[in-house]
N, C-alpha and C positions, 0 to 999 in steps of 0.2 A: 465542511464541504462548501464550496462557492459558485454550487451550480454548472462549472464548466467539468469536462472532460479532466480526469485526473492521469497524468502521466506517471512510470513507475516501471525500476529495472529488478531485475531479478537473477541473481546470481547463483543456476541452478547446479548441485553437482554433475559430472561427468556421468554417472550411473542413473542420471533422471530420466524412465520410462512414460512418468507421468506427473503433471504441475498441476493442482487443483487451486486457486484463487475463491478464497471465502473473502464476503465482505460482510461486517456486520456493524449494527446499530449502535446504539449508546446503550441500549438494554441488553445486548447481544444478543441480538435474532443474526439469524442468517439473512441478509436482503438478497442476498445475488453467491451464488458458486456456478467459477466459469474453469473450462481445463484449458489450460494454456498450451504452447508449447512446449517439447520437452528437452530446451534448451534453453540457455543463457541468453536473454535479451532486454528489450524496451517493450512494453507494451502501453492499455491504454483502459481505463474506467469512465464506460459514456455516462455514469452517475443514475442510468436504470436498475432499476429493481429486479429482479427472477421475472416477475409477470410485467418486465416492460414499462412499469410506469416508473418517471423520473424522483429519483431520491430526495428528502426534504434538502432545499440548500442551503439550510439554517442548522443541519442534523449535524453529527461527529462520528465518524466509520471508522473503526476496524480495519486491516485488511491482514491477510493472513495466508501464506501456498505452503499447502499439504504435498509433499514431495515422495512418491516412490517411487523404487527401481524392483524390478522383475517379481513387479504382485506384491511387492513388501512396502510397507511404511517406512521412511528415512529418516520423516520427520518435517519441522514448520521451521518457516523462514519467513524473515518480515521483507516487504520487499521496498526500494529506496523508491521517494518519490521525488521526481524531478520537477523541481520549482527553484525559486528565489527568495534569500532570506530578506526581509524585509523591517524587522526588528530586531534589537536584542537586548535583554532584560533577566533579569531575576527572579525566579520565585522561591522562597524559602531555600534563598541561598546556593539555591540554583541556576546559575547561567542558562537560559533559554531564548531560544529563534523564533521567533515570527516570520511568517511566506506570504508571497504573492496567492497561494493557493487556501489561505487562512487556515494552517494546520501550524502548531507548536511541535518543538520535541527540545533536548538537550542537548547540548555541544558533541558528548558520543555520539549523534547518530546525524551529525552534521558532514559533511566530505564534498570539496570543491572539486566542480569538474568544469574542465575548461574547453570552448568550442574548439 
């Protein structure tokens, strides 16, 4: 986390009554569960904690929406975060991205979107 506001889309099913947004720690506490819309969009992570105070921006989060439809659980989805790859590298043979937003992932869960 790098301190700024984290951008991030979510591609909710058609039957989504409700989007719950867990963020958590490197220890996996819950810092923040926020209910989203319950639709398909853009939203936004001001990098506050549940009780308001701002998340270390040295830290590494989680994030995670708990998706049901009519009182039922459907299930988690990771949601995309929109940045800029800024590196790319290998780790144990793995192709990996470095961002503007200092988060890693692998070439899977890489996807160009163009303005």
């Amino acid at each position: 986390y790098a301190g700024a506001p984290v951008e991030f889309t979510a591609d909710l099913p058609e039957t989504t009554d409700r989007a719950v947004l867990t963020v958590r720690n490197a220890d996996g506490e819950a810092i923040l569960t926020q209910t989203l819309k319950s639709k398909s969009g853009t939203y936004s992570w001001d990098g506050n904690t549940e009780s308001g105070e701002p998340a270390d921006p040295g830290g590494i989060y989680q994030f995670s929406i708990d998706v049901y439809g009519d009182d039922a659980y459907l299930g988690t989805i990771a949601p995309r975060v929109i940045t800029t790859v800024t590196e790319v590298g290998s780790e144990n043979g793995t192709l990996r991205f470095g961002t503007s937003s200092h988060l890693t992932t692998d070439a899977n869960n890489v996807r160009k979107v163009d303005d």
